[in-house]
Structures are given as C-alpha cells and as structure tokens.
BALOBA-1460 file (C-alpha; in Angstrom, 3 decimals):
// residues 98
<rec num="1" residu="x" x="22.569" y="208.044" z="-125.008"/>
<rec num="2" residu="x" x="19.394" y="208.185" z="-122.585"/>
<rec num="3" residu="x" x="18.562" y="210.556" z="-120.038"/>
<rec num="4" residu="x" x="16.740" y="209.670" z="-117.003"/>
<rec num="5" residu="x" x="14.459" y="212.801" z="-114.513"/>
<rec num="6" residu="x" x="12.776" y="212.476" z="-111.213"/>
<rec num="7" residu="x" x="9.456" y="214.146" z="-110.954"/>
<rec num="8" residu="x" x="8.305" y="213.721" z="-107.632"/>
<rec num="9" residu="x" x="6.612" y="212.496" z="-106.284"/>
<rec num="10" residu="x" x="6.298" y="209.567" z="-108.170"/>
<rec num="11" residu="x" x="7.331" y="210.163" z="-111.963"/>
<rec num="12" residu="x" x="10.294" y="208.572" z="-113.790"/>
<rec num="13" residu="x" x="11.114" y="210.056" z="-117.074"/>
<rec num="14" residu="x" x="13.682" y="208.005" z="-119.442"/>
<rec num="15" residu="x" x="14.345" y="209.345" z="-122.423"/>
<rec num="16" residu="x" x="15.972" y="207.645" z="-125.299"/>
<rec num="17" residu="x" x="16.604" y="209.162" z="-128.921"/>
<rec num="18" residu="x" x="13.734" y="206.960" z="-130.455"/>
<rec num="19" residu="x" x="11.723" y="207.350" z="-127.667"/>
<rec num="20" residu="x" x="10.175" y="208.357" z="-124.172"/>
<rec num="21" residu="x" x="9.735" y="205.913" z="-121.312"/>
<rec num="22" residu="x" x="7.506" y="206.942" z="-118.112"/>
<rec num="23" residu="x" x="7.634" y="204.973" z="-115.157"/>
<rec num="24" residu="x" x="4.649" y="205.603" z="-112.183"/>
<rec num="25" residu="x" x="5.063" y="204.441" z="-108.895"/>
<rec num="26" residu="x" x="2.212" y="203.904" z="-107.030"/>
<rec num="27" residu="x" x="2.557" y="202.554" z="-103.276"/>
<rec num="28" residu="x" x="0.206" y="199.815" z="-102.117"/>
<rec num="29" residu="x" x="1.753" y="198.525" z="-98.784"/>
<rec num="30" residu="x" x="4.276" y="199.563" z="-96.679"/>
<rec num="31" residu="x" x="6.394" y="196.886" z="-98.856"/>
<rec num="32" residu="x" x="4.614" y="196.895" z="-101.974"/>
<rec num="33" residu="x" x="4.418" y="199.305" z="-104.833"/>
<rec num="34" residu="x" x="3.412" y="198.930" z="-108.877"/>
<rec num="35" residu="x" x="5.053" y="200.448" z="-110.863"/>
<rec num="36" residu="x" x="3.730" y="201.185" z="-114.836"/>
<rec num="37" residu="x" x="5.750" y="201.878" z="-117.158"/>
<rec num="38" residu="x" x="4.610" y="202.971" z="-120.678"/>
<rec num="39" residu="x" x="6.378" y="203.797" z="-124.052"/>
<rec num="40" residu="x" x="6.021" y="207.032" z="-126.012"/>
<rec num="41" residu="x" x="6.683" y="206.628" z="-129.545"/>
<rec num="42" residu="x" x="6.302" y="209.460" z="-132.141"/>
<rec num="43" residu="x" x="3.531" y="209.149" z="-134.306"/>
<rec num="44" residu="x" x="5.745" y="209.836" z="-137.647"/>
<rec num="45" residu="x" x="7.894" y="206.585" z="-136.248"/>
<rec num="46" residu="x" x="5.210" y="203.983" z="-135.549"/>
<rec num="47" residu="x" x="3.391" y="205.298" z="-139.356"/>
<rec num="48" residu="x" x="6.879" y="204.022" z="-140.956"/>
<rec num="49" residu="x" x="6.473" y="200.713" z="-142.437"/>
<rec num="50" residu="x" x="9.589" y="199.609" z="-141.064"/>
<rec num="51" residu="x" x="8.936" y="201.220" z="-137.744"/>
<rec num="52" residu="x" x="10.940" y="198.363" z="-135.236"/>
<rec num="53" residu="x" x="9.443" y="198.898" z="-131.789"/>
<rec num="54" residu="x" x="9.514" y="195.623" z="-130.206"/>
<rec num="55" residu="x" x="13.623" y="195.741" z="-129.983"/>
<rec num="56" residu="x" x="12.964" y="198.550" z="-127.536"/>
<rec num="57" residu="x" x="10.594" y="196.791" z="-125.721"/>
<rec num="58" residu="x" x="12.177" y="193.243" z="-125.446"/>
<rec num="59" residu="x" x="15.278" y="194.863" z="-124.555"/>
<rec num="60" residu="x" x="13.994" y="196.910" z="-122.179"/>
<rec num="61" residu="x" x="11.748" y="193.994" z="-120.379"/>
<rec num="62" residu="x" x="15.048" y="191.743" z="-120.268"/>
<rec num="63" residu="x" x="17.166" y="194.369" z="-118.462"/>
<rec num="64" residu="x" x="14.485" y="195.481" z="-116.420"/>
<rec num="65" residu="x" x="13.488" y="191.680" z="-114.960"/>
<rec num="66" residu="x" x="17.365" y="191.962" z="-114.293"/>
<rec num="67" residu="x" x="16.810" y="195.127" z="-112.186"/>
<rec num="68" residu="x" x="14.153" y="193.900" z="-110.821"/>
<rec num="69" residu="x" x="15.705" y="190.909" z="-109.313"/>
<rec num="70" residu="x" x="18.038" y="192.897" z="-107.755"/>
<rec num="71" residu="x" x="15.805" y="195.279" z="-106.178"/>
<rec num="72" residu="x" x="14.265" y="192.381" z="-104.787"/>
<rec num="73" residu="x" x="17.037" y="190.673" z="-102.999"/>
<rec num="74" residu="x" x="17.898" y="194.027" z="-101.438"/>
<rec num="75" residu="x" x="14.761" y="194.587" z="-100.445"/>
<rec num="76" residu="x" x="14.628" y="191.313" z="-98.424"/>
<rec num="77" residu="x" x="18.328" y="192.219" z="-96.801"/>
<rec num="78" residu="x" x="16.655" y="195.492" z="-95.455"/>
<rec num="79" residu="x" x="14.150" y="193.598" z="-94.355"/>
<rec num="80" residu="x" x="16.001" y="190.797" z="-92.399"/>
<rec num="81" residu="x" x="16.492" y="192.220" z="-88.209"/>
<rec num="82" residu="x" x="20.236" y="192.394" z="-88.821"/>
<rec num="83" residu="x" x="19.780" y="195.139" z="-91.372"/>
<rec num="84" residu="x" x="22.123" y="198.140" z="-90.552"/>
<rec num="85" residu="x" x="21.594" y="201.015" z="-93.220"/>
<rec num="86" residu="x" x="24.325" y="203.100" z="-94.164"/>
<rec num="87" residu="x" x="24.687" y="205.513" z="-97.010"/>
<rec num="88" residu="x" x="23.953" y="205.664" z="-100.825"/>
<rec num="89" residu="x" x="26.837" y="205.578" z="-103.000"/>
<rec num="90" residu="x" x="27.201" y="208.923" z="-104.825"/>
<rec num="91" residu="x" x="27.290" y="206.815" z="-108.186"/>
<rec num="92" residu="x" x="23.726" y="206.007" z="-107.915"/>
<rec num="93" residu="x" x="22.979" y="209.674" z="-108.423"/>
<rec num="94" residu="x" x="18.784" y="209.544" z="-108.657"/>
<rec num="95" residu="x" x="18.938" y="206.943" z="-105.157"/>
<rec num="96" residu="x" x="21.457" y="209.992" z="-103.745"/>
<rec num="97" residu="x" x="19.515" y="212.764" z="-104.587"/>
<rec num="98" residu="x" x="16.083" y="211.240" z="-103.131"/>
C-alpha cells in the first residue's frame, strides 16, 4: 500500500511502508521540465546488514521509464495542430484535482 500527496506547487510525495519518495518538478521550457526524484530511507533500515534497497529502486526506475514513455507520447499528441483537449478522467484523481 503507497500513498501519493500534491504539494504545490511543485512537490510529489509517495509514500511506501519502507520508505518515502519525493518527486520535484522544476520547469525549464514551455515543454520541458526535470523532474528529481529522491529516496528517503530510515536510518535504522539502511544500518541493517541486510537492509535491501536497490529492489525499491530498480523497481521503481523500470515502472517509471514505463510512465515516462507514456507521458511522452501524449505529450507529442497535445502537441500535434489537430489536438482537441477534453477532460481528465476522474480515475486519475491527482491529474483531476490539478
């Protein structure tokens, strides 16, 4: 189970049982922004000799590039002339709410 906050303007907030994501969006361009994301891992969990943090963070860069992909091919539909925008879908609650 993960939980996922809006801070505007520009701070994600994921938060997972073993951990706490943050995700910064910074704009650049008119069609450009970085984004960092960093991992937040209690100190008592990275001391433990068996501490496993890289499963978090290969499975979270293989979704991600996923996600990514996507945003990407929307992102040159909206671009294209024959873009007509219409509205969010209520299941994409954060994209809604913004």
């Amino acid at each position: 189970m993960f939980v996922y906050f809006a801070i505007y303007p520009n701070l994600l907030l994921s938060l997972h049982p073993d951990y706490v994501m943050t995700h910064t969006l910074w704009p650049r361009a008119h069609n450009r922004t970085e984004i960092v994301c960093e991992f937040h891992f209690h100190p008592d969990e990275l001391a433990r000799p068996d501490a496993q943090i890289d499963d978090a963070v290969e499975f979270w860069d293989l979704t991600t590039k996923e996600d990514w992909w996507i945003a990407e091919q929307s992102q040159a539909g909206i671009s294209s002339r024959v873009y007509t925008p219409g509205p969010y879908s209520e299941r994409e609650e954060l994209l809604w709410n913004f």
